[in-house]
C-alpha positions in Angstrom: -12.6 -16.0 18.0 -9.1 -16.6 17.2 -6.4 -13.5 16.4 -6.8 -14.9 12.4 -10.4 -13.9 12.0 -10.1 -11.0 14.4 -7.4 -9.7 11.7 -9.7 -10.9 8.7 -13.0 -8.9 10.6 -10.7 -5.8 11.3 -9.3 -6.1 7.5 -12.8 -6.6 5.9 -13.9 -3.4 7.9 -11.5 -1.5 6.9 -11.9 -2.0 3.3 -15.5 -2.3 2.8 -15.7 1.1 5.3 -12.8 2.6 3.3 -14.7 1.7 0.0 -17.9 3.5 1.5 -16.4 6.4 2.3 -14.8 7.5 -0.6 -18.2 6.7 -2.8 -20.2 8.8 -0.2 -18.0 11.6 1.4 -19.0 15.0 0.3 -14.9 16.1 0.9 -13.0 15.1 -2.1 -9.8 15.0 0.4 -11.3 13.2 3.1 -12.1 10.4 -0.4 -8.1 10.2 -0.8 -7.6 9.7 2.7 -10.5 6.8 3.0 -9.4 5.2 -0.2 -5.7 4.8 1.4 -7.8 2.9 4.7 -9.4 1.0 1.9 -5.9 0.2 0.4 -4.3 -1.1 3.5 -7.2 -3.1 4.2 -6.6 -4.6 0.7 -3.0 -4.8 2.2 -4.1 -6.9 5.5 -6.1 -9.2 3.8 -3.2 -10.1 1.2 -1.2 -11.1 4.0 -3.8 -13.2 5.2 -3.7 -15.1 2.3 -0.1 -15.4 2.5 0.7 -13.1 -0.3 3.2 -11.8 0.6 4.9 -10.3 -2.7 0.9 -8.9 -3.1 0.1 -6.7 0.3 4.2 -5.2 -0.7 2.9 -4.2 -4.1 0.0 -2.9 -2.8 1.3 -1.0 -0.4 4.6 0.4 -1.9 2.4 1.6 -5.4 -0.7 2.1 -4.8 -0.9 3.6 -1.1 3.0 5.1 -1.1 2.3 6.4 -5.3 -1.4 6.3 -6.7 -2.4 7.8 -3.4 0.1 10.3 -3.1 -0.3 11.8 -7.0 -3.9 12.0 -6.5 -3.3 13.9 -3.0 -1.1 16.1 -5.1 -4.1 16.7 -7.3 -6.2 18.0 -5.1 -4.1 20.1 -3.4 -3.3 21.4 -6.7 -6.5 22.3 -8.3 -8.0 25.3 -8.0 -11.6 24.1 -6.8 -11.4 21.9 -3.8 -14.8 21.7 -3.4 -17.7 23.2 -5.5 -20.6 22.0 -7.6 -18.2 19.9 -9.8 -16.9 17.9 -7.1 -20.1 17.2 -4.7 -22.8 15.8 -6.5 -26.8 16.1 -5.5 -28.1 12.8 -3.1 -30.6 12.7 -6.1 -27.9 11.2 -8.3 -26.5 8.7 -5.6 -29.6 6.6 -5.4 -30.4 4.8 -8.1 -26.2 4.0 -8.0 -27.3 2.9 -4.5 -29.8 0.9 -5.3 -28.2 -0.9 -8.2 -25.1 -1.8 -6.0 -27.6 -3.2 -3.4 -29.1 -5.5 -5.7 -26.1 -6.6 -7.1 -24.6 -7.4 -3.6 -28.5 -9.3 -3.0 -27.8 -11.1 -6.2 -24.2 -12.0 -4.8 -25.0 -12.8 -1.2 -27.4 -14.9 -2.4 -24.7 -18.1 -3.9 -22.4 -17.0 -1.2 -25.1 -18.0 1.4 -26.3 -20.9 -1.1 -22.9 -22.7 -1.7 -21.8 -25.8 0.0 -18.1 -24.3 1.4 -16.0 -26.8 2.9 -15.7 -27.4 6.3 -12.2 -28.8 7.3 -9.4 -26.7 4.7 -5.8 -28.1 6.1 -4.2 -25.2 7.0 -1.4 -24.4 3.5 2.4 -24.4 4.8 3.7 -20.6 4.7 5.7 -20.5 1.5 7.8 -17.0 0.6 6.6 -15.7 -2.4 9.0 -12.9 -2.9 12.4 -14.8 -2.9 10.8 -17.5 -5.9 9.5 -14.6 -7.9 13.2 -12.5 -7.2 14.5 -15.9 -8.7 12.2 -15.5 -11.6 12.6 -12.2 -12.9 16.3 -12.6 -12.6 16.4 -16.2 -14.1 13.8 -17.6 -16.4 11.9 -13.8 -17.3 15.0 -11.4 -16.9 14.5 -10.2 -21.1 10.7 -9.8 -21.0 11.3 -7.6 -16.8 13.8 -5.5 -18.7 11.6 -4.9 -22.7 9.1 -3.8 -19.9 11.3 -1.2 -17.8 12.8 0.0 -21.2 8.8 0.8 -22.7 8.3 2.3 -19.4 11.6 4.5 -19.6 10.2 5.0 -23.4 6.6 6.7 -22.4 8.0 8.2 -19.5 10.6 10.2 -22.1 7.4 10.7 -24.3 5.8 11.7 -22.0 8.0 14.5 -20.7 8.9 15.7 -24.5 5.6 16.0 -25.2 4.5 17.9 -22.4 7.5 20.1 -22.8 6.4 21.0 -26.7 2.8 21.6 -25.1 4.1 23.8 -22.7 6.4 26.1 -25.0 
């Protein structure tokens, strides 16, 4: 076994075991905390796929910001655990079940497709420096009509919470 499918094994793990844990842990914190293994997982396997530009994304918003503001959340609210938050074992079995038969269904062309063999290995290309180029060449108006609509709601956003809140 080569480092490459080592770091694709250890990556898969993490996510799918990430991805389990937050479904089926009773502790809504110890959730955030496995969907952020799950995320990094998500991460690893970008940059196996040399995606760069991808696994920085996905680290820098949704494990350094989603993760964070749902961490926040929690610690916020009022009931950290409860009857609201931890649902019966009744309820999580026929969700089980479905999602097992789905992943039958889908394991089932994955084992019955003819995958290719010999794949020459792609040459490393940098993704981040041609899309930099991009955005400041070729899509520069339609990058900054998007930060200006986000600057927009996020004004909204705070006026109308302000008028909410008195």
């Amino acid at each position: 076994m080569n480092l490459q499918s080592f770091a694709f094994l250890l990556f898969s793990v993490m996510t799918i075991g990430g991805a389990g844990l937050v479904v089926y842990h009773r502790n809504i914190l110890y959730a955030a905390f496995s969907l952020m293994l799950c995320f990094f997982g998500l991460a690893g396997l970008y940059i196996l796929l040399l995606a760069d530009f991808v696994a920085a994304v996905q680290v820098l918003l949704y494990v350094g910001g989603v993760i964070i503001l749902i961490l926040f959340a929690i610690m916020l609210s009022q009931k950290m655990t409860g009857s609201a938050l931890i649902e019966e074992r009744i309820k999580k079995a026929p969700t089980t079940i479905g999602g097992l038969v789905i992943l039958a269904y889908l394991l089932r062309f994955v084992f019955r497709t003819k995958w290719p063999l010999l794949i020459e290995p792609a040459s490393p290309e940098a993704t981040i420096a041609t899309l930099g180029n991009l955005l400041l060449s070729d899509y520069v108006l339609p990058f900054e009509v998007a930060s200006i609509l986000l600057l927009a709601a996020l004004i909204g956003a705070v006026t109308f919470v302000r008028q909410k809140n008195g």
